[in-house]
C-alpha positions as CSV (number, residue, x, y, z in Angstrom):
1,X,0.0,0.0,0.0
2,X,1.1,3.2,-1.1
3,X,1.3,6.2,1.8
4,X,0.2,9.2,-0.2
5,X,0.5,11.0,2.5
6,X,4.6,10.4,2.3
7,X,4.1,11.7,-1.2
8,X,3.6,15.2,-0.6
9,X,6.8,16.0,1.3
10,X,8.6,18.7,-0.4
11,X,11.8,16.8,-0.8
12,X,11.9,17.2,-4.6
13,X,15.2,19.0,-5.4
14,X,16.2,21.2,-8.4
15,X,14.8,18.7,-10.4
16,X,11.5,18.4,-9.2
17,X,11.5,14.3,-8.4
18,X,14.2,12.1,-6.8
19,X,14.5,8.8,-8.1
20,X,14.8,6.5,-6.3
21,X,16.6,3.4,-5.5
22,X,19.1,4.5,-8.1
23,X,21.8,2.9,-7.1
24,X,20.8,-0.1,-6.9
25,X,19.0,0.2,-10.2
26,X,22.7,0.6,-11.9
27,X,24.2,-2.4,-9.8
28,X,21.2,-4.8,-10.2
29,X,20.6,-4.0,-14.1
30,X,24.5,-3.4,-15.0
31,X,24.2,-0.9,-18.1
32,X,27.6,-0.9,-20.1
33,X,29.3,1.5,-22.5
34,X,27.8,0.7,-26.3
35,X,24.1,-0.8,-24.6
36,X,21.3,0.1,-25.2
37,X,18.7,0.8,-22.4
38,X,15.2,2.2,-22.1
39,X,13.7,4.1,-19.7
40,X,10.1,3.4,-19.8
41,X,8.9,5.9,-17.5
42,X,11.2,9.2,-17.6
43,X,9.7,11.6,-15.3
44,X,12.0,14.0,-14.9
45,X,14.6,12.5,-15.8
46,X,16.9,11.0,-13.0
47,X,17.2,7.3,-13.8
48,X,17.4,8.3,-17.6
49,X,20.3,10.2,-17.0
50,X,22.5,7.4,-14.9
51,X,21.2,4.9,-17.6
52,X,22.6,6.9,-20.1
53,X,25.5,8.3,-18.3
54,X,26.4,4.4,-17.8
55,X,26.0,3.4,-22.0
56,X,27.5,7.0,-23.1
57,X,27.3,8.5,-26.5
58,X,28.6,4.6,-28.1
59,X,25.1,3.6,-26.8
60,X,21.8,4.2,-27.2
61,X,18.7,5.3,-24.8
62,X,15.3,5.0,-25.7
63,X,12.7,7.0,-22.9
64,X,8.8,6.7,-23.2
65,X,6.1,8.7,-21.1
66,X,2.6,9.4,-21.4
67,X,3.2,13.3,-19.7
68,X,4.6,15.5,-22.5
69,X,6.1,17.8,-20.1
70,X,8.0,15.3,-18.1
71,X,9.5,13.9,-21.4
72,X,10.8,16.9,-23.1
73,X,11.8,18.0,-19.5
74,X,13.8,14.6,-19.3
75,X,14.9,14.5,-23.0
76,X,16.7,17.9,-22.6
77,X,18.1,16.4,-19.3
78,X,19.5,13.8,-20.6
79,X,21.0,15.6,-23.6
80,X,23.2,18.3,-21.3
81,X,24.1,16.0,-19.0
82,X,25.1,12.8,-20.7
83,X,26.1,14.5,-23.9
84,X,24.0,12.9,-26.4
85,X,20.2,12.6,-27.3
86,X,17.6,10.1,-26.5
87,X,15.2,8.4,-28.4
88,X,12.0,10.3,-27.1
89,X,8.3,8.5,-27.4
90,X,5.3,9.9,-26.1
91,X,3.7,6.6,-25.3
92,X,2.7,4.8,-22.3
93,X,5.1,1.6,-21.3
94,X,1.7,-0.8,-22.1
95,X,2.8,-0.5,-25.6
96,X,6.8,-0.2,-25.2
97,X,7.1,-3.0,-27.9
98,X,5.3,-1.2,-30.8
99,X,6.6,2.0,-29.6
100,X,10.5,1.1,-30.2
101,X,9.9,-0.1,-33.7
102,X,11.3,1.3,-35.9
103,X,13.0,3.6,-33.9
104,X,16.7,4.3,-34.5
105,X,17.2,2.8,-37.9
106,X,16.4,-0.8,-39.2
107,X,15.5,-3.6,-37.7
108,X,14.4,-1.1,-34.8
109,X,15.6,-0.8,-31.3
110,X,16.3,-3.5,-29.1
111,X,17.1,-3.2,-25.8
112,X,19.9,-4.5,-23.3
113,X,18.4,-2.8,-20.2
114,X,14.9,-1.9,-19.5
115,X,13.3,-0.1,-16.1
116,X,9.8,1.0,-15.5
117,X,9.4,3.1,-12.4
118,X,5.9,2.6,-11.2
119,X,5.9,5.9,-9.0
120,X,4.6,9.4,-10.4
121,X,6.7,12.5,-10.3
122,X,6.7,14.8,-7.6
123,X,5.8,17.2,-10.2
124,X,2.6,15.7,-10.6
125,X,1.9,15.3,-7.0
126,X,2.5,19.0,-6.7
127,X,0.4,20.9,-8.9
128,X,-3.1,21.0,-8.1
129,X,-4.2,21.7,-11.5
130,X,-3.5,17.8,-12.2
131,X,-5.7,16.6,-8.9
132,X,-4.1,14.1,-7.7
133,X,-3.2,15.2,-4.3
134,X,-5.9,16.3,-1.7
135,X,-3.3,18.6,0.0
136,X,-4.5,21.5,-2.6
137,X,-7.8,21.8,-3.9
138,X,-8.0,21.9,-7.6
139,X,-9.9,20.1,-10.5
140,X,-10.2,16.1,-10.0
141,X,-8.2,15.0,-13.2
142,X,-5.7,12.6,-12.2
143,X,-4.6,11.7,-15.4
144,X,-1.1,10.8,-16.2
145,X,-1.7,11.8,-19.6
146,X,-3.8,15.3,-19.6
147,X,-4.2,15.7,-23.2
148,X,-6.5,12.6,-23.0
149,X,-8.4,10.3,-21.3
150,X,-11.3,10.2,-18.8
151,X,-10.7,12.1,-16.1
152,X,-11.6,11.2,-12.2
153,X,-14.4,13.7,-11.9
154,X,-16.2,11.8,-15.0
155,X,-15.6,8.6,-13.6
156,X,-17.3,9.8,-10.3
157,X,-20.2,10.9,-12.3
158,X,-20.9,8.4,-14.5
159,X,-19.9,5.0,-12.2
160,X,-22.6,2.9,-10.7
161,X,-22.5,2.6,-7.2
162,X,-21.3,-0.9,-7.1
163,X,-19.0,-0.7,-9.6
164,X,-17.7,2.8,-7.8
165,X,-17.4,0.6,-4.7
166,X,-15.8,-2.3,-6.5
167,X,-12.5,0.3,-7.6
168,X,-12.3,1.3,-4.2
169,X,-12.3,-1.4,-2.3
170,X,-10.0,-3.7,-5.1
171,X,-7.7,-0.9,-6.2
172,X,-7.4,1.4,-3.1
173,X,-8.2,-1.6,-0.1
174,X,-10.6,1.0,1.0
175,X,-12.6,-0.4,3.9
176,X,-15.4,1.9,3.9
177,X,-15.6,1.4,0.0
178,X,-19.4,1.0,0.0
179,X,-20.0,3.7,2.5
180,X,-18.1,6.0,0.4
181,X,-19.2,5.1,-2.9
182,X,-23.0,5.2,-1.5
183,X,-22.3,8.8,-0.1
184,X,-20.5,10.2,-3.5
185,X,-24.0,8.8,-5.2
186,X,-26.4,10.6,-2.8
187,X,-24.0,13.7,-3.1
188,X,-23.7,13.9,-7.4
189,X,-27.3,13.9,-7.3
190,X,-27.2,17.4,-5.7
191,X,-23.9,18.7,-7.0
192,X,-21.4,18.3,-9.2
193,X,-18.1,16.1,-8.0
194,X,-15.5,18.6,-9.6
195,X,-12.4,19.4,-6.8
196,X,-10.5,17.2,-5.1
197,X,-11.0,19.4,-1.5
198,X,-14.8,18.3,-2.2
199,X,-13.9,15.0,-2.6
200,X,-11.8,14.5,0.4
201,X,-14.0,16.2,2.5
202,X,-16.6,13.8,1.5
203,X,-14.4,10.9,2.0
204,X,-13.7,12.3,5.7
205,X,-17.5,12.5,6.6
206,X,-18.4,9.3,5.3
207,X,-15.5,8.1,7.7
208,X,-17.1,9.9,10.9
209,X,-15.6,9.8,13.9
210,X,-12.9,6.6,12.7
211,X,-11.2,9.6,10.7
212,X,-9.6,11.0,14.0
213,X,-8.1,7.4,14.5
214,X,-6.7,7.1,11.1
215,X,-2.8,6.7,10.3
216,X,-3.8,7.9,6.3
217,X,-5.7,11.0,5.3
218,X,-9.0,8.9,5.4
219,X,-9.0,10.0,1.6
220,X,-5.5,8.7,1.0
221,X,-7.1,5.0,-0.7
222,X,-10.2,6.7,-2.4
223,X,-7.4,8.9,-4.5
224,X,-5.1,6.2,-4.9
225,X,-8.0,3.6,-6.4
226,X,-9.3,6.3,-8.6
227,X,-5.5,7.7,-10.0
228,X,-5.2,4.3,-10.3
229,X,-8.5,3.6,-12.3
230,X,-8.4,6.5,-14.4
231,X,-5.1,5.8,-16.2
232,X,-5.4,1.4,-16.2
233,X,-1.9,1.5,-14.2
234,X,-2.6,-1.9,-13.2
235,X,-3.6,-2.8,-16.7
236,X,-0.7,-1.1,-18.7
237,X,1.5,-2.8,-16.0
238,X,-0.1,-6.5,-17.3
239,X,0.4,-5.6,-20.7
240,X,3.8,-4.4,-19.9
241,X,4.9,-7.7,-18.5
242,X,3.3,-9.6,-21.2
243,X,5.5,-7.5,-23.6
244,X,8.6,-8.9,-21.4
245,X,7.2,-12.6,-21.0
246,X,6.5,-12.8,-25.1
247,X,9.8,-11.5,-25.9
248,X,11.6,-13.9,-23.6
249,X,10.2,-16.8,-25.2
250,X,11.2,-15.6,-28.5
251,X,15.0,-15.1,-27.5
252,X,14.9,-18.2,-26.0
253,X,13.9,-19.8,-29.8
254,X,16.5,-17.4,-31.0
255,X,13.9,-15.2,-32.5
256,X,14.7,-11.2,-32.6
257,X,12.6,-9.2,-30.3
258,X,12.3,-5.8,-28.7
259,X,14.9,-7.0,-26.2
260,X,17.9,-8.5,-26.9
261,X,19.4,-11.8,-25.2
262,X,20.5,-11.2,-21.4
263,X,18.7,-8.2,-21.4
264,X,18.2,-7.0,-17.9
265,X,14.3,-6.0,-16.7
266,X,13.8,-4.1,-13.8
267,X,10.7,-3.1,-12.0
268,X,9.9,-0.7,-9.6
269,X,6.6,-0.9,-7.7
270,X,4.5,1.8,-4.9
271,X,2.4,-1.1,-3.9
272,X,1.3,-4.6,-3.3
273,X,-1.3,-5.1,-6.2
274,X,1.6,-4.0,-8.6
275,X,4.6,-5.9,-6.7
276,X,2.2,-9.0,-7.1
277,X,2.1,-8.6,-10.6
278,X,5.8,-8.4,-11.1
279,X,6.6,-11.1,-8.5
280,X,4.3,-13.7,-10.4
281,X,5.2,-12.7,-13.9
282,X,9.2,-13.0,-12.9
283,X,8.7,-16.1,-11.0
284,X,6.7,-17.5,-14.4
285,X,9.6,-16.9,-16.8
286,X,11.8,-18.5,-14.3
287,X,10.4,-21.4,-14.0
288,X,10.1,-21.5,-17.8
289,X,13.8,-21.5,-17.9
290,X,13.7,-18.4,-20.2
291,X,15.0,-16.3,-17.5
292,X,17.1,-15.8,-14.0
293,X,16.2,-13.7,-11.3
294,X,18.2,-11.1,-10.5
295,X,16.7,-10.2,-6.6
296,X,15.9,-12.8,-4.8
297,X,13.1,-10.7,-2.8
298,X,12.4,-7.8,-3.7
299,X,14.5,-4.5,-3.3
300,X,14.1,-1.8,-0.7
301,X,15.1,1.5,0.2
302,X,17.8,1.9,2.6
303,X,17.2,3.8,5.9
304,X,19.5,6.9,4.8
305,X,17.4,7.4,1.2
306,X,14.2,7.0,3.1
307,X,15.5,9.5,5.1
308,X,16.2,11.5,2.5
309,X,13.0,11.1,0.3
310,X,10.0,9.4,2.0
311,X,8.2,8.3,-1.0
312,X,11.1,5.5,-1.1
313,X,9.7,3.9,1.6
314,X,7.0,1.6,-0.2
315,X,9.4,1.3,-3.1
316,X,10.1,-2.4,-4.0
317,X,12.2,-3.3,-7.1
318,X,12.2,-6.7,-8.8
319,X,14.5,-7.6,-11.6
320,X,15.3,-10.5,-14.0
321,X,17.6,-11.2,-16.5
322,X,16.4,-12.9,-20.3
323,X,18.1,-16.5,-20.7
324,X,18.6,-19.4,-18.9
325,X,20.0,-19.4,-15.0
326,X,22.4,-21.7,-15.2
327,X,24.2,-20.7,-18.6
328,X,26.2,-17.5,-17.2
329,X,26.1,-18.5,-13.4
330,X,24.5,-15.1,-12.6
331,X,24.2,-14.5,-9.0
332,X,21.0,-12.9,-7.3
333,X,21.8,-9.2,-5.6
334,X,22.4,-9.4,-2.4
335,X,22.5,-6.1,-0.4
């Protein structure tokens, strides 16, 4: 479970997001001078830049994102300071394997490193024009993509109650799902659902008295489940992995693909309905023999970064690499 709440301390720096568990992104995944690598959520930038810091100006970075801002913001990153220019593809990661083809010349571009970051950028978080964060009242969008999309506040409008209940219990593990969902219903039918200080507000009266008692913002899940339903994170992370699994079953029959042999995957989840997603998909491939594992269990922040940068704290990274785990003798990272 992700703590939103975490999420909106200002710990940002110049570049508006930390990433985080960089280093042991770079010592899990092992990018190398002349690779090439994709980033398949840049953000702002930060594990772009180490990725292509690590393949230099020999290699090649692709980087994908579905915010516009965040990729030019990260594309002119990367290009002052690693010295050359990415690949830049406003797309989300669902379709990663259409959206590198064709890319960088013939047959396309196929990788030797791949990371997904899960998280959003503190960026995000903080404006309240993009409503995902009830610490500021603005206008309940919460898409990742604003240029398109359904956004929360037609969601709220236009959901039955059950099936408003269903996201908030299954994608936020809201308790009080049904109570919430019932009181958003009686509410729409008087007023329009349109701010996100509205909707937490409603969220803390349909809580009553068990809202003084709670760790979370009583609104914290009910934002979460709807970010989360609004943009199909959990179903662009599925296709995402499918992506991974079909192409290493075609290296494995020495088929080309969108990632080359021994690439090196690594994901990096906010919470447990995406970290189970991972977990099972990896463990799949392993057991396929089409893959090793790379972690053993998954990844966390040390005590200093979450020190440094709270939103580490429920970060979890998983990684594998494509071919079989005996050939190469690669061992599992071990912190």
């Amino acid at each position: 479970m992700r703590d939103e709440d975490e999420a909106i301390t200002d710990d940002r720096g110049p570049h508006g997001h930390a990433p985080v568990l960089l280093r042991e992104v770079l010592e899990i995944l092992r990018p190398a001078a002349g690779e090439s690598a994709v980033d398949c959520t840049a953000g702002r930038g930060g594990h772009a830049v180490a990725l292509a810091t690590a393949v230099g100006p020999t290699g090649r970075l692709a980087i994908l994102d579905v915010d516009q801002g965040n990729l030019a913001y990260a594309s002119a990153r990367v290009s002052e300071e690693a010295g050359f220019a990415p690949y830049a593809v406003h797309a989300n990661f669902a379709g990663v394997a259409r959206a590198l083809k064709g890319i960088g010349g013939t047959p396309g571009f196929s990788a030797d490193v791949v990371l997904a970051d899960l998280g959003f950028s503190s960026t995000q978080m903080f404006d309240p024009a993009r409503g995902f964060s009830f610490a500021q009242d603005g206008p309940l969008d919460m898409r990742l993509d604003p240029t398109s999309g359904t956004t929360a506040a037609m969601l709220l409008r236009s959901l039955p109650e059950r099936e408003l209940a269903d996201i908030l219990f299954k994608l936020g593990e809201e308790p009080l799902a049904r109570v919430i969902a019932r009181k958003i219903v009686a509410v729409r039918g008087r007023e329009p659902m349109e701010s996100t200080a509205q909707l937490a507000r409603l969220v803390r009266e349909a809580y009553g008295p068990r809202a003084r008692r709670s760790r979370l913002h009583p609104a914290t899940r009910t934002f979460m489940a709807l970010r989360i339903a609004v943009n199909d994170e959990l179903g662009a992370l599925r296709s995402l992995l499918e992506a991974v699994q079909s192409a290493a079953h075609s290296v494995a029959d020495g088929a080309t693909s969108w990632l080359r042999a021994h690439a090196r995957v690594g994901i990096i989840t906010f919470h447990s309905l995406e970290d189970r997603l991972v977990k099972h998909s990896f463990a799949e491939l392993v057991r396929a023999r089409v893959a090793a594992p790379l972690t053993r269990k998954p990844v966390v922040a040390s005590d200093g970064e979450i020190a440094a940068n709270p939103k580490a704290r429920s970060a979890k990274f998983r990684a594998i690499e494509l071919g079989h785990s005996d050939r190469h003798g690669r061992r599992s990272y071990d912190p």
